[in-house]
N, C-alpha and C positions, 0 to 999 in steps of 0.2 A: 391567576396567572397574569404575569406581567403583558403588557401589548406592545407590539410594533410598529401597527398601524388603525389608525381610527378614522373613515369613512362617513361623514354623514351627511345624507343630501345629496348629493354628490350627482351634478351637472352640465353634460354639454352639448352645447347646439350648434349646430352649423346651420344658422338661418330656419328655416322650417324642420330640419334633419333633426332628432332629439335620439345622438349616438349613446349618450348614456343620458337618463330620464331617472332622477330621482334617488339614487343606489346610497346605502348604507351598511357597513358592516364595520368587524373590528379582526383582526389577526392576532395572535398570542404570540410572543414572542417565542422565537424555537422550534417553533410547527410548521410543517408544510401546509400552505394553507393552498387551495384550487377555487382556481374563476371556470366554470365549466360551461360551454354554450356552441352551439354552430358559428360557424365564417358568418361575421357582420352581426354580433351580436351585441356588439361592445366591449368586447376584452381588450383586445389590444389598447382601443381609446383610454381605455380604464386606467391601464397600466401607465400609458404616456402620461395622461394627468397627474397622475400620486407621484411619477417619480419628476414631474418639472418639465417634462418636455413641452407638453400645454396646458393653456390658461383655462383653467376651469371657468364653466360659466354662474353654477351657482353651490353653494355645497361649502363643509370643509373637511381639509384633509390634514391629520398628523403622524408623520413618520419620521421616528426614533426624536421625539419630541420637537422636531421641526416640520415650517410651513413648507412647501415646496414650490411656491410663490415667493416668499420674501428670506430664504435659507438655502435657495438653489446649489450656491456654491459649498456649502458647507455639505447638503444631503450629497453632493455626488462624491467627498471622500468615502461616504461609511458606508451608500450599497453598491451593487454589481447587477448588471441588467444585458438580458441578450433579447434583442431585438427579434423578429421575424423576418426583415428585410437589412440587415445591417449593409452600412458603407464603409467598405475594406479597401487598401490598398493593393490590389492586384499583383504589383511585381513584386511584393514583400512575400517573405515566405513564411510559414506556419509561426517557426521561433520569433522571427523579427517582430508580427505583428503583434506575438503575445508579447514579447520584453516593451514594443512600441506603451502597447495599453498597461503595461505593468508599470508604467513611469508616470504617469498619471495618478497613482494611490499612494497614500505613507506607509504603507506594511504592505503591498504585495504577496500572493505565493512568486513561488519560483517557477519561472517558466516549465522548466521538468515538470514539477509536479503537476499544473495546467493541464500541457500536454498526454502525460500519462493518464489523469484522470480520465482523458475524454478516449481515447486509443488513438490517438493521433501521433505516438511515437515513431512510427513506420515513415510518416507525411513529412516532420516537422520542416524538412529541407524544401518540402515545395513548394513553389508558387501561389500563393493563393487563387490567382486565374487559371489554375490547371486541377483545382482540386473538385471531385463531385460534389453533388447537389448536397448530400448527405456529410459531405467531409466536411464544408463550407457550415452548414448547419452544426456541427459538434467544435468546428473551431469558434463560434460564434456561444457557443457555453461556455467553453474553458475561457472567454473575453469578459463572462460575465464572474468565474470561478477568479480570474487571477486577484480582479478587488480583492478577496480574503474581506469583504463587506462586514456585516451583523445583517443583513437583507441580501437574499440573491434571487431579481427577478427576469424570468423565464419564460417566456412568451411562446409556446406551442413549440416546446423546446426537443419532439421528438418527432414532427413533419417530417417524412422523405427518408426518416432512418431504416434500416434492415429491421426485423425483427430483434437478431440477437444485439446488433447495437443499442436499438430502445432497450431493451432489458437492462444493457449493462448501463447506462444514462438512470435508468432508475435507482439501481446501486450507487452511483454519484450523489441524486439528489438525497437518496437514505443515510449516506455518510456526511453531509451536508448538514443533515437536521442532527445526527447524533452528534455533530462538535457546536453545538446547539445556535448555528445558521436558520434564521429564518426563510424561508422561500416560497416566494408568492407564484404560483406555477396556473398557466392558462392552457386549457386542452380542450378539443371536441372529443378526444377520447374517453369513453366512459371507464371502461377496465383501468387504462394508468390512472385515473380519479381517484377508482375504488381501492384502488393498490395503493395509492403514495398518500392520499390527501385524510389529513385529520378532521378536516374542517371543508367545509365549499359551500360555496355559492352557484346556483345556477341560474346564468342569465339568457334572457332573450327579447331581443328587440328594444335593447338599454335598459332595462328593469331585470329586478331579483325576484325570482317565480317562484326561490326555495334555495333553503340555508340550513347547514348542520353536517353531522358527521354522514358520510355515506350509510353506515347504518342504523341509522334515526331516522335518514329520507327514506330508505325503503319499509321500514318498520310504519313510519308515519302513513303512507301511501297505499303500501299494500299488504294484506293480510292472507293474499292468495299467492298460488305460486303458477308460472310460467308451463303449459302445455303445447310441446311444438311440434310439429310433421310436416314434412313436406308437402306443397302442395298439388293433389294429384291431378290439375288440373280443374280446377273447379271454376265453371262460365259466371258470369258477374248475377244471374240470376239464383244460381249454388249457391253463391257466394250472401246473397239476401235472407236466403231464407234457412244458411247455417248463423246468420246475426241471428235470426229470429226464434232458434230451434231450443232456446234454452238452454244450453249448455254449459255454459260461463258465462263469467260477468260481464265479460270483455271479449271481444274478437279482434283481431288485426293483422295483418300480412304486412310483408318484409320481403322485400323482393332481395333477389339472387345476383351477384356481381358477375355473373356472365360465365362461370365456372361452377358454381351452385345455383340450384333452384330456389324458387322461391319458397318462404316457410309461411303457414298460419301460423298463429298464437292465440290460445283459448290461457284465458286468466281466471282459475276457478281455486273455490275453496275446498272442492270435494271433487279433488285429484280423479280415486276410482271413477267414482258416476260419469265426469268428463268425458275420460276416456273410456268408457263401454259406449255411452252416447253417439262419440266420435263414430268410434265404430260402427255405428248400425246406420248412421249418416251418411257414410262412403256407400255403404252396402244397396240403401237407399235410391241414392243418384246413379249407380251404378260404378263408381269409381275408389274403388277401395284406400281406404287411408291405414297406413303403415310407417315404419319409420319413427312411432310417437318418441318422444323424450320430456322425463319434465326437469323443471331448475328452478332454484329461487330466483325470485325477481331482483335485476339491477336497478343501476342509473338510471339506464338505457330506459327501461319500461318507466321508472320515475318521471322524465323526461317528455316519453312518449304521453302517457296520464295526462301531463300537465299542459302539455300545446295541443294535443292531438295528430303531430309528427314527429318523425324520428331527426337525430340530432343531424343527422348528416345529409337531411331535403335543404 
């Protein structure tokens, strides 16, 4: 498969700070490829560097056979990039600001289409300073969409959306890749990862901890599957001596966003046994455990494996 982008070494410091520390990879050209890691891991930096905005410190980089140092001006006709923080013109309204950034490229899409892509047909007349957190975020795709690129990079391109608007964003970036656009896509989300991304990288704390298809990383990782239940309450001394109790390989909790409780997780190869164990457990301390459920293992536990936190500490 042909590449789009080539990575190696790849460099940068700010004084003692090592925001990205040593990073390598390649992208196929035509694939959604995924940078996956928590806030402050180096994604964004990553992305800034490859596409020219900053000076690498050591490393190199080639995309669409140019430098991004010494070919700036050429790299910015052929991709498209949406920022996480972009600087818009406030009193321009939706149309303006895409026909604005569409005068910028030799082939543009057409505003319409832009706009439809993203659902922002209802807005297009408004302000940009009047539009939501969420609106402001999918105008800020269709800014990266209008390029009509061979590269469209997407920088945590679904923060602050509804539900059903990330969905339909994902359907964007899948008809994206099928008129065979490359798209280099950065999320803490682990599901859009597993959903959209051919390929990924995930980083933390400037470094690559693990690389390949979403189902290679959990294949590689783990060979057990995910045992969950609510937690019925168990004191931090329960809590020691269900680590200790044999029951799976792994133990870990997952605390509740304030409308759900908190979950355990037992990571076992032998499901049944687990769960009887479980049970006689609760029965045990006196606090009955119910509710069980099991699932293959994600990202998410990939992730978890590999730091010893989950991505969103």
């Amino acid at each position: 498969m042909a590449t789009s982008i080539e990575v190696r070494n790849l460099k940068k410091y700010y004084g003692s700070v090592k925001a990205v520390d040593g990073i390598s990879f390649s992208v196929g050209a035509g694939t959604i490829f995924g940078m996956l890691g928590p806030n402050g891991a180096g994604k964004t930096t990553t992305i800034e560097t490859i596409i020219g905005l900053l000076d690498k410190t050591d490393g190199e980089i080639d995309v669409l056979g140019l430098d991004p140092d010494g070919d700036r001006e050429e790299l910015k006709k052929r991709i498209g990039v949406q920022l996480q923080n972009p600087s818009l013109f406030p009193r321009l309204t939706v149309r303006e600001t895409i026909n604005l950034f569409a005068s910028f490229y030799p082939q543009p899409l057409s505003a319409e289409e832009a706009i439809d892509r993203v659902g922002l047909s209802e807005s297009e007349g408004k302000r940009v300073e009047s539009l939501s957190g969420g609106q402001r975020h999918r105008l800020a795709v269709a800014l990266a969409m209008v390029s009509n690129g061979e590269i469209v990079f997407l920088d945590e391109p679904t923060t602050g959306l509804d539900p059903q608007a990330r969905r339909r964003l994902w359907e964007v970036i899948r008809d994206l890749k099928e008129e065979g656009v490359t798209v280099f896509l950065t999320t803490h989300y682990m599901d859009e990862a597993q959903t959209l991304c051919g390929k990924l990288v995930i980083i933390d704390r400037g470094k690559i901890i693990a690389q390949g298809s979403p189902g290679y990383l959990i294949d590689k990782y783990f060979q057990e599957r995910a045992v969950e239940f609510p937690d019925p309450g168990l004191n931090e001394e329960e809590k020691k001596a269900l680590e200790g109790a044999d029951l799976s390989k792994r133990v870990s909790y997952e605390e509740g966003d304030g409308m759900e409780g908190n979950l355990v997780i037992l990571y076992s190869e032998d499901v049944t046994e687990t769960i009887s164990k479980a049970m006689d457990f609760g029965r045990e301390v006196g606090k009955p455990i119910d509710g069980l459920t099991v699932r293959q293992p994600t990202l998410e536990d990939v992730f978890l494996k590999l730091t010893g936190r989950r991505i969103r500490e």
